[in-house]
C-alpha positions in Angstrom: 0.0 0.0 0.0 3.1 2.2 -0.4 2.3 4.2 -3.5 5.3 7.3 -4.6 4.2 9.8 -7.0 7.1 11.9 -8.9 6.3 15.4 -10.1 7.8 18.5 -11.4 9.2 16.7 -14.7 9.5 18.8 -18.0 11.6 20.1 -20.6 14.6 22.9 -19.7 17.0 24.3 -21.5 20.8 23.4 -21.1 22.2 25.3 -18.2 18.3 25.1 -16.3 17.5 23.5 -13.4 14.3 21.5 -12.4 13.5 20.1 -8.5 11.6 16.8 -9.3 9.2 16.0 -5.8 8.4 12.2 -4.9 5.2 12.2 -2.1 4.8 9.4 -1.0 1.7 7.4 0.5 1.8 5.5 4.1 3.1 6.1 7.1 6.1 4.2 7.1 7.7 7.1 4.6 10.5 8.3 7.4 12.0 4.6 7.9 12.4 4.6 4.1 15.7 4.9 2.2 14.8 7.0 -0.6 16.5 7.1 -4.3 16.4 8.2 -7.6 17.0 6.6 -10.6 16.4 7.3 -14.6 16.3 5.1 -17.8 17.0 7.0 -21.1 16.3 5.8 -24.4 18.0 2.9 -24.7 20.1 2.8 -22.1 19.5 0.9 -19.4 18.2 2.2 -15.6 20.8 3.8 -13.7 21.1 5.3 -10.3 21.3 8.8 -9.6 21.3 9.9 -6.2 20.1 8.1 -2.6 19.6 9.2 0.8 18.9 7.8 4.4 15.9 7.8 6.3 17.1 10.5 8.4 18.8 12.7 5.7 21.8 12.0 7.1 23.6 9.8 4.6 23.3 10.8 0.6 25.0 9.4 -2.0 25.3 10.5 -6.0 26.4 8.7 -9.3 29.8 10.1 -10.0 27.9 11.8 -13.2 25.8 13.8 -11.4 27.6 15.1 -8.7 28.3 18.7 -7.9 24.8 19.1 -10.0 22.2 17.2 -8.2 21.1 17.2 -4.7 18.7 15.2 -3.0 17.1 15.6 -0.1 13.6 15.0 2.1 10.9 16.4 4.0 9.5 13.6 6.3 6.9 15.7 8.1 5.7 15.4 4.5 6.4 12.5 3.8 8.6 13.9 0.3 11.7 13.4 -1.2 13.0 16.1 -3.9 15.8 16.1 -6.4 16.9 19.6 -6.9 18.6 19.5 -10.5 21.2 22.3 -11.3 23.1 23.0 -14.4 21.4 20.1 -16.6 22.7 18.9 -19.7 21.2 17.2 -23.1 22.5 13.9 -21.5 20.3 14.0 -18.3 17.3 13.5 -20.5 15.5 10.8 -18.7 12.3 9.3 -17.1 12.9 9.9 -13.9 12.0 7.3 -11.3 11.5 7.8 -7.2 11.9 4.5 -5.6 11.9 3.7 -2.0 13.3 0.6 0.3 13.3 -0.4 3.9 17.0 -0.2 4.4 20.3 1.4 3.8 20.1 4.2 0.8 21.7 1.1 -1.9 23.3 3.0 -5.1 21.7 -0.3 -7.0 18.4 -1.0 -7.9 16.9 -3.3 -5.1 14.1 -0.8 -4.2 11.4 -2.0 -2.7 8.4 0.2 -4.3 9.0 3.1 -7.4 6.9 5.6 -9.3 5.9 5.8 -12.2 8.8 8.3 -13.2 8.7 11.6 -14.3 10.0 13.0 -18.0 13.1 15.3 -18.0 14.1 16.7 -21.2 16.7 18.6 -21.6 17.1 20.5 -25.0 17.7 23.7 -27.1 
């Protein structure tokens, strides 16, 4: 009965910056690990950032650090991804995915949205 929601998708130019939100249903939300992860055309599914269920840990694929932050707002019961400086190559769906554990940079996540398109183009 854990159901996440992304939002806040869209298309931005090079350079833009987008914050993607994740609300997510239950009440079990704060003892989540929290992550994000995006499939391009093609490609295959690949992590992009993760954090605790306190905040306190976060980690980021080496391609989106410096850029990306992600963070959460357990009181309501959200995680965001703030995207800064966005490039062609960061065109994605988007997906929030959540797990009762430690924030894993792979893709053993317990429940996920239904992701979220980022395009970023000219």
């Amino acid at each position: 009965q854990v159901r996440l929601a992304e939002s806040g998708g869209g298309l931005v130019q090079p350079g833009g910056s987008l914050r993607l939100s994740c609300a997510a249903s239950g009440r079990t939300f704060n003892n989540f690990a929290m992550g994000w992860f995006r499939q391009a055309p093609g490609k295959e599914r690949e992590f992009v950032a993760a954090i605790s269920w306190s905040g306190g840990t976060t980690r980021y694929a080496d391609s989106v650090k410096g850029r990306f932050t992600i963070s959460r707002d357990n009181a309501k019961t959200t995680v965001f991804l703030q995207m800064n400086s966005l490039k062609p190559e960061d065109t994605a769906v988007y997906y929030c995915a959540g797990r009762g554990g430690m924030p894993l940079v792979t893709g053993n996540y317990e429940y996920w949205g239904q992701g979220t398109q980022i395009t970023v183009s000219s």
